[in-house]
N, CA, C and O of each residue as an XYZ file, in Angstrom:
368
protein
N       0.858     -1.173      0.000
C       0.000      0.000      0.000
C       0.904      1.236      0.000
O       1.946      1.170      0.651
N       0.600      2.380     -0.681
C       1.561      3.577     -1.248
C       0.880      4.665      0.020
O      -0.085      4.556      0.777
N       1.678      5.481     -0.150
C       1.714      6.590      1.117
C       0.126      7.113      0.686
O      -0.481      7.706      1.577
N      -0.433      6.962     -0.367
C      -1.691      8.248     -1.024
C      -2.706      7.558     -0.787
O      -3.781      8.144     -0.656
N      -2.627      5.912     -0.649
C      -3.644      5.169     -0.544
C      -4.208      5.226      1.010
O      -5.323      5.493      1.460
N      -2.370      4.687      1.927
C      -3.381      4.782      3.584
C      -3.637      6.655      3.609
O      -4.282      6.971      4.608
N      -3.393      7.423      3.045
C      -4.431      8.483      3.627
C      -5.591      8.522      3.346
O      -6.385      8.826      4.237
N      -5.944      8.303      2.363
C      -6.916      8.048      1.722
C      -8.048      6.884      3.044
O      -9.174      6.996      3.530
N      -7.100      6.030      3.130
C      -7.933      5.367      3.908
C      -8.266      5.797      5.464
O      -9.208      5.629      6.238
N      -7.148      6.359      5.494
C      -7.540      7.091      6.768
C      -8.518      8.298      7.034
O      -9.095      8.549      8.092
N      -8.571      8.895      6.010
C      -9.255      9.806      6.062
C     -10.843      9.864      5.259
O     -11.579     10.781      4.893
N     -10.911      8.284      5.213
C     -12.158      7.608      5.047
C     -12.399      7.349      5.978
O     -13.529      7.794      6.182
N     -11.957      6.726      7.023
C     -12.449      6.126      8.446
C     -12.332      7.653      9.480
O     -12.810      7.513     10.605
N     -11.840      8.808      9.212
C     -12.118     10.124     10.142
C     -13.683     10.463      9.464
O     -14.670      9.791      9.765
N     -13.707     11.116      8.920
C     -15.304     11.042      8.454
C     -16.253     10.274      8.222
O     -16.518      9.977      7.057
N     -16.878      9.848      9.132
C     -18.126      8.945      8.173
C     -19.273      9.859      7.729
O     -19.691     10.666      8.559
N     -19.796      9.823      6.582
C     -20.778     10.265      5.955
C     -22.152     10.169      6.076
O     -22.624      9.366      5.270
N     -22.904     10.665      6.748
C     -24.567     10.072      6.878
C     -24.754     10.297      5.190
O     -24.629     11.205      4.369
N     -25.252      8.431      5.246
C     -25.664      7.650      3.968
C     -26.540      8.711      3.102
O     -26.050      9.092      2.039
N     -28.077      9.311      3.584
C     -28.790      9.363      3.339
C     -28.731     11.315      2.820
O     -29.625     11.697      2.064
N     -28.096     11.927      3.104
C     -27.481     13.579      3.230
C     -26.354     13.760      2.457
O     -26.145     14.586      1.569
N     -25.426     12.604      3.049
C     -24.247     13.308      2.272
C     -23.105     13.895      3.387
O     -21.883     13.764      3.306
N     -23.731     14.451      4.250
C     -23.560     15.235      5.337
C     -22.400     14.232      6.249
O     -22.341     13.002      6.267
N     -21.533     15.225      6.972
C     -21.006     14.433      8.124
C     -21.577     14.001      9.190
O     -22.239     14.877      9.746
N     -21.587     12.644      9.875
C     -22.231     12.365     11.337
C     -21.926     13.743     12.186
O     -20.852     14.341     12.144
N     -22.509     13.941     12.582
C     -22.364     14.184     13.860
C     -22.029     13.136     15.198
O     -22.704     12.143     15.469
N     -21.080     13.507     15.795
C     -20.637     12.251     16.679
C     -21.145     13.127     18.209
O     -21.275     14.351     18.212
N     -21.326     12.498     19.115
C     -22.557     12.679     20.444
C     -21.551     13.350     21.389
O     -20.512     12.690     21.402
N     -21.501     14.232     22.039
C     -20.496     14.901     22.944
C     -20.947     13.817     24.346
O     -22.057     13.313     24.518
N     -20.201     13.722     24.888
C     -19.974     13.191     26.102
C     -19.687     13.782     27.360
O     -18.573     14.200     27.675
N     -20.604     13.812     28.011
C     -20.891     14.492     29.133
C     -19.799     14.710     30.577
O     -20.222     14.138     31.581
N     -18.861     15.246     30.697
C     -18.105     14.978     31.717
C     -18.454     15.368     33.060
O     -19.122     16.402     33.076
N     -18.246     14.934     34.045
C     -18.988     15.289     35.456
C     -17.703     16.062     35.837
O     -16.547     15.939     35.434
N     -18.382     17.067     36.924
C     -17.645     18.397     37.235
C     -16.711     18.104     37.776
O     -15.734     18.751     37.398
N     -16.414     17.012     38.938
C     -15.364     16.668     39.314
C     -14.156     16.092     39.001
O     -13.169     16.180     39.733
N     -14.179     15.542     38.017
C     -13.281     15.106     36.589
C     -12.747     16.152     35.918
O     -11.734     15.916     35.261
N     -13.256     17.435     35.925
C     -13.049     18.119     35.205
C     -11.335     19.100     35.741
O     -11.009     19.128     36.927
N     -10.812     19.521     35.074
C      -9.588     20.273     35.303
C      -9.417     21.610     35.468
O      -8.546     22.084     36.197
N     -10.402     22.417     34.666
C     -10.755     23.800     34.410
C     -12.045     23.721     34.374
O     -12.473     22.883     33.579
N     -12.876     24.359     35.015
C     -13.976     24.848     35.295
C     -14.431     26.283     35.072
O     -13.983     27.109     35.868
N     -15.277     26.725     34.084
C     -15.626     27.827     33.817
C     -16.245     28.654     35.216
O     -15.570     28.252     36.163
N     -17.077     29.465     35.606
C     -17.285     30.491     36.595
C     -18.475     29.752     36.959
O     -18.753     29.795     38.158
N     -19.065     29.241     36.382
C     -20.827     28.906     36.573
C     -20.541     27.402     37.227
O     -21.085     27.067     38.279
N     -19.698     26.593     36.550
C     -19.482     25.375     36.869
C     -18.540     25.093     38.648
O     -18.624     24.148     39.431
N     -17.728     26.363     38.715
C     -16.926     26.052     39.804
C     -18.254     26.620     40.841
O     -18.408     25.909     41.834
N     -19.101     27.666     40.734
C     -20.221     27.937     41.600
C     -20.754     26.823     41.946
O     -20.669     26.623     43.157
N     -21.352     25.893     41.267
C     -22.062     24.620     41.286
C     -21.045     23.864     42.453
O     -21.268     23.499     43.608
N     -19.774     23.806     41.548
C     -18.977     22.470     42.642
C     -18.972     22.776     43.944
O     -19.337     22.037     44.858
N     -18.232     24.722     44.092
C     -18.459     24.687     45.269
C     -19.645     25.201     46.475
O     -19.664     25.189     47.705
N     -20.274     25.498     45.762
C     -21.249     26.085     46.758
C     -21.634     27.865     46.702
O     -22.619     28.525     47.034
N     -20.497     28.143     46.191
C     -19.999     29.345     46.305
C     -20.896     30.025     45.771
O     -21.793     29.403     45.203
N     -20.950     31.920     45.788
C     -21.964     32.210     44.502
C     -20.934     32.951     43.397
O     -19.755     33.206     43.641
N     -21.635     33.247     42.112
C     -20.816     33.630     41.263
C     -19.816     34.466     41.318
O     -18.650     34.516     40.926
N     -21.073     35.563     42.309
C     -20.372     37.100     42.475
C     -18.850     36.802     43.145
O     -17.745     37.267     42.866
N     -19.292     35.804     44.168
C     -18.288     36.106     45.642
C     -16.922     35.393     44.844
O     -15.763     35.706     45.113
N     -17.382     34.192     43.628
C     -16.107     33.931     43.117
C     -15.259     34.632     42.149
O     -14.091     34.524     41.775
N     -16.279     35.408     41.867
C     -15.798     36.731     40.403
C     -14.682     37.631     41.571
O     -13.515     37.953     41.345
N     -15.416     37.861     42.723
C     -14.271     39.236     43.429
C     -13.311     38.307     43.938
O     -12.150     38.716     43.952
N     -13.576     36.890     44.455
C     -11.845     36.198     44.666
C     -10.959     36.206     43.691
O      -9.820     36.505     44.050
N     -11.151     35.916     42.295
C     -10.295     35.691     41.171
C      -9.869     37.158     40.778
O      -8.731     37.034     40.326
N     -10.173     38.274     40.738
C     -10.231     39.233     39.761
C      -8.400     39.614     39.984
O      -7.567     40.054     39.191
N      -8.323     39.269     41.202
C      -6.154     39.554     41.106
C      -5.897     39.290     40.341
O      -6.644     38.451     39.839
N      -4.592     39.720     39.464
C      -3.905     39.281     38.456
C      -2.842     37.850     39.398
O      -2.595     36.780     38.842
N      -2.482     38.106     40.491
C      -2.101     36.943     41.422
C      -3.142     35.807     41.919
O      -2.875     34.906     42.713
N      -3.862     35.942     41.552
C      -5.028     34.300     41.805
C      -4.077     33.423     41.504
O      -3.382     33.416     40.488
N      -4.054     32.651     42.441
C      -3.223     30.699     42.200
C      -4.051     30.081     41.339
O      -3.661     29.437     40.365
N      -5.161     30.243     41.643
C      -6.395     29.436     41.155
C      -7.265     29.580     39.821
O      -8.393     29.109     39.682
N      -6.741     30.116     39.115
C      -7.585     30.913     37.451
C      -6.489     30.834     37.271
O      -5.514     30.810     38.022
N      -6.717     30.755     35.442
C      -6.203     30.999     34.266
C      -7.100     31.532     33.185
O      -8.207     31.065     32.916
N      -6.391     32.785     32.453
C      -7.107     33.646     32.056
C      -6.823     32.818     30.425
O      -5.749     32.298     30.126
N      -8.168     32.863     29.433
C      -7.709     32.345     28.127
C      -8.626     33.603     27.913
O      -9.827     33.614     28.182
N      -7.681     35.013     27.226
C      -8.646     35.929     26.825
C      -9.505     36.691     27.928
O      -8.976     36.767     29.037
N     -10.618     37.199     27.786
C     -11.551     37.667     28.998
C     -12.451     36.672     29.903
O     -13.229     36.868     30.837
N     -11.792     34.971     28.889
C     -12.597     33.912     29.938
C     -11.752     33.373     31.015
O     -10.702     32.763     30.814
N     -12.396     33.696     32.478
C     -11.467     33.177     33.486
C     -12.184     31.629     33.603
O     -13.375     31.328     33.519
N     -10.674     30.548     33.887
C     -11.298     29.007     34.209
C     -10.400     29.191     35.220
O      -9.317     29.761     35.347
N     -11.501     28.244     36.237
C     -10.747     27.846     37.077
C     -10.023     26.346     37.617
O     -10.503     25.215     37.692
N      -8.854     26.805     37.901
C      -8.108     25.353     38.308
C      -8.871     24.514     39.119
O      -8.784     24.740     40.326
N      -9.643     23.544     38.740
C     -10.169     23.172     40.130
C      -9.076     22.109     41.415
O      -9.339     22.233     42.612
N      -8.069     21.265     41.023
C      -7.279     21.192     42.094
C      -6.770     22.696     43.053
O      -6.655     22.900     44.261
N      -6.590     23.413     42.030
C      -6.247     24.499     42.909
C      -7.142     25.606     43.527
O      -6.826     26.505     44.306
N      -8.034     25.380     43.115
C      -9.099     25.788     44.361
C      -9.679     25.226     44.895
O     -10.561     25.916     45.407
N      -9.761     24.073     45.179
C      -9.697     23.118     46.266
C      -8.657     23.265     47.268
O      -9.016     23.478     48.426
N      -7.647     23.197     47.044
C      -6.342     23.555     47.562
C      -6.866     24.793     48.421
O      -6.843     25.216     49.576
N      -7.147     24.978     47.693
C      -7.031     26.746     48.687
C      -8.315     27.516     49.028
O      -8.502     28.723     48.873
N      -9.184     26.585     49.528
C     -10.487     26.262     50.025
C     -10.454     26.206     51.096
O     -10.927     26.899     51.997
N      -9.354     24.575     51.025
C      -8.740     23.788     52.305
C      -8.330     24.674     52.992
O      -8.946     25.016     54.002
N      -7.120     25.291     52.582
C      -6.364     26.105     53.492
C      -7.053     27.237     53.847
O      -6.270     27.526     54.753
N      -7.817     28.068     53.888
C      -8.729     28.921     53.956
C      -9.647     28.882     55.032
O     -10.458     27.960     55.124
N      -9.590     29.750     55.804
C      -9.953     30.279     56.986
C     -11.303     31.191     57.480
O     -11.983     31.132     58.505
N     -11.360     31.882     56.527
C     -12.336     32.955     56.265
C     -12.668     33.474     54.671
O     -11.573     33.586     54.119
N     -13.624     33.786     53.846
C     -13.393     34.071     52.487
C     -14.497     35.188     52.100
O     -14.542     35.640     50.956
């Protein structure tokens, strides 16, 4: 088999085609549970912890937060590391 053929084949088996359209499948997103998760958007870390949005919007807003990472104007949060520092946390 020549280098043009396995792409070919490979890139027959990345797309499958709904028969009937033409169209690409759509393949089913898979649901991950919050605690699995690594980065947690603002709404999602509210949920895990209890917390409310606001009170987590004015913890993060330091440019020194341990716990966020900024991608753009979306803050995620670390969730080991705010756990971490939950734990250690005294008053908030």
């Amino acid at each position: 088999m020549d280098e043009r053929n396995s792409f070919q084949d490979f890139s027959n088996r990345a797309i499958e085609l709904n028969q009937t359209t033409g169209h690409p499948k759509r393949r089913m997103r898979t649901e991950v549970p919050i605690y699995q998760k690594g980065l947690l958007t603002l709404e999602e870390a509210a949920e895990y912890t209890g917390l409310g949005v606001n009170k987590l919007r004015s913890m993060s807003n330091g440019e020194d937060c341990p716990f966020v990472l900024w991608n753009g104007t979306k803050r995620m949060f670390k969730r080991r590391k705010l756990d971490a520092y939950l734990d250690d946390a005294y008053s908030i």
